[in-house]
N, C-alpha and C positions, 0 to 999 in steps of 0.2 A: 907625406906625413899624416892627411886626415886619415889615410888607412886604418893607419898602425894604432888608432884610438881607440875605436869597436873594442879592438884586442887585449888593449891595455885596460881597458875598462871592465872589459869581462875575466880576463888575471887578476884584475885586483879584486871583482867581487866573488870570484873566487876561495881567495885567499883569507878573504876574510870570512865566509862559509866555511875553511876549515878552521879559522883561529877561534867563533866563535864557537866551534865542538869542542875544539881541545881544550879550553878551558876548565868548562864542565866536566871533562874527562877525568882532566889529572887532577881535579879536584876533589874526584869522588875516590880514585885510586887511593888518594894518598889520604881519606879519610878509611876506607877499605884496612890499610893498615892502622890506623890511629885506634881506630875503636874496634875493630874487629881480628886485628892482630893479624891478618892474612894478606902477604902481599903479593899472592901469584893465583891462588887456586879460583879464587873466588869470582875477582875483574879476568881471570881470560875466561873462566863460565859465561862472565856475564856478556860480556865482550862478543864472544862466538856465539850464543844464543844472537843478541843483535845483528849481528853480520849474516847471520844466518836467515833472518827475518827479512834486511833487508833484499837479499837474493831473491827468496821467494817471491817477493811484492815486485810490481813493474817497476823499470828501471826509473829511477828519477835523479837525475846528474845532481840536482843541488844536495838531495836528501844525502844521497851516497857521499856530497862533499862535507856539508852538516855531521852527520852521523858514521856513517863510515869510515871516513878517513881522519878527522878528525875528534869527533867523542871517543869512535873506539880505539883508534891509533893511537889516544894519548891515555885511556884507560889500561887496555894492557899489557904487558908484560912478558915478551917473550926476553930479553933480554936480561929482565932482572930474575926471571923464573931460571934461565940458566947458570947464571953467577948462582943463586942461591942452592941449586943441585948439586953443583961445581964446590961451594961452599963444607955442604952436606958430606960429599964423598970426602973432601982434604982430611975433613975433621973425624975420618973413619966413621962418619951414620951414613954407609951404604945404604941398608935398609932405609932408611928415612929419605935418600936420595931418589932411592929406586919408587918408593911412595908418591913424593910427590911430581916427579916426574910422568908414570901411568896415571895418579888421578888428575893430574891437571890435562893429561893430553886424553884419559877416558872423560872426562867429564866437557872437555871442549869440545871432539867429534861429536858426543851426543847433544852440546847444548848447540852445534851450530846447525845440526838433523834437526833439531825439535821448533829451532828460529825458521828455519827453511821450510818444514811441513807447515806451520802455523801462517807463514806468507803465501805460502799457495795456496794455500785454504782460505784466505782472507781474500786472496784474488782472486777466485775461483765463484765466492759469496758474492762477491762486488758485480752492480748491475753496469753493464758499459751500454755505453749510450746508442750503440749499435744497433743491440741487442734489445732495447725497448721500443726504438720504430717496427721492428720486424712484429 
């Protein structure tokens, strides 16, 4: 049984690294629509830029838990971004389906390129401590 603590210990503070992202998340999502009237284009922009940042930067397991999986998992929106496409075409606004479908999915590829260049470049900048004995 003292095994099995370590583990349980490190699950639960885990879990609670994502619960405290996702709070923040879905709280900004769901202000995202409140005041900004957008409930898909905007949070997976922002979303994939983040994700994208995190990638490029060194891996850091809590951050990725933090931020990752849980700010942006609960930020955004693939699910309701397809109801609402889905929505779009029933109601015959093809065009407006087809809309937001390429800008959300043009605007995520490039904002998760522009997260990912800006992490490598961050990382790239960053002195490691290796590299100042030499």
């Amino acid at each position: 049984m003292p095994e099995q603590l370590p583990s349980f210990r490190k699950e639960l503070q885990e879990l609670l690294l994502v619960a405290m992202g996702a709070v923040p998340g879905a709280l900004l999502r769901w202000q995202f629509g409140v005041v900004l009237h957008d409930r898909d284009v905007l949070v997976n922009l922002l979303g994939s830029l983040i994700l994208g940042l995190l990638l490029g930067l060194p891996y850091r397991p809590r951050i990725q838990l933090l931020v990752g999986i849980g700010f942006c998992g609960s930020l955004t929106t693939f699910s309701s971004w397809m109801v609402n496409s889905v929505d779009l075409i029933v109601s015959g606004q093809q065009l407006a389906a087809i809309g937001l479908i390429g800008l959300t999915l043009g605007l995520g590829l490039g904002g998760a390129a522009l997260g990912l260049w800006i992490g490598r470049s961050v990382d790239a900048l960053a002195i490691k401590p290796l590299e100042r004995l030499r």
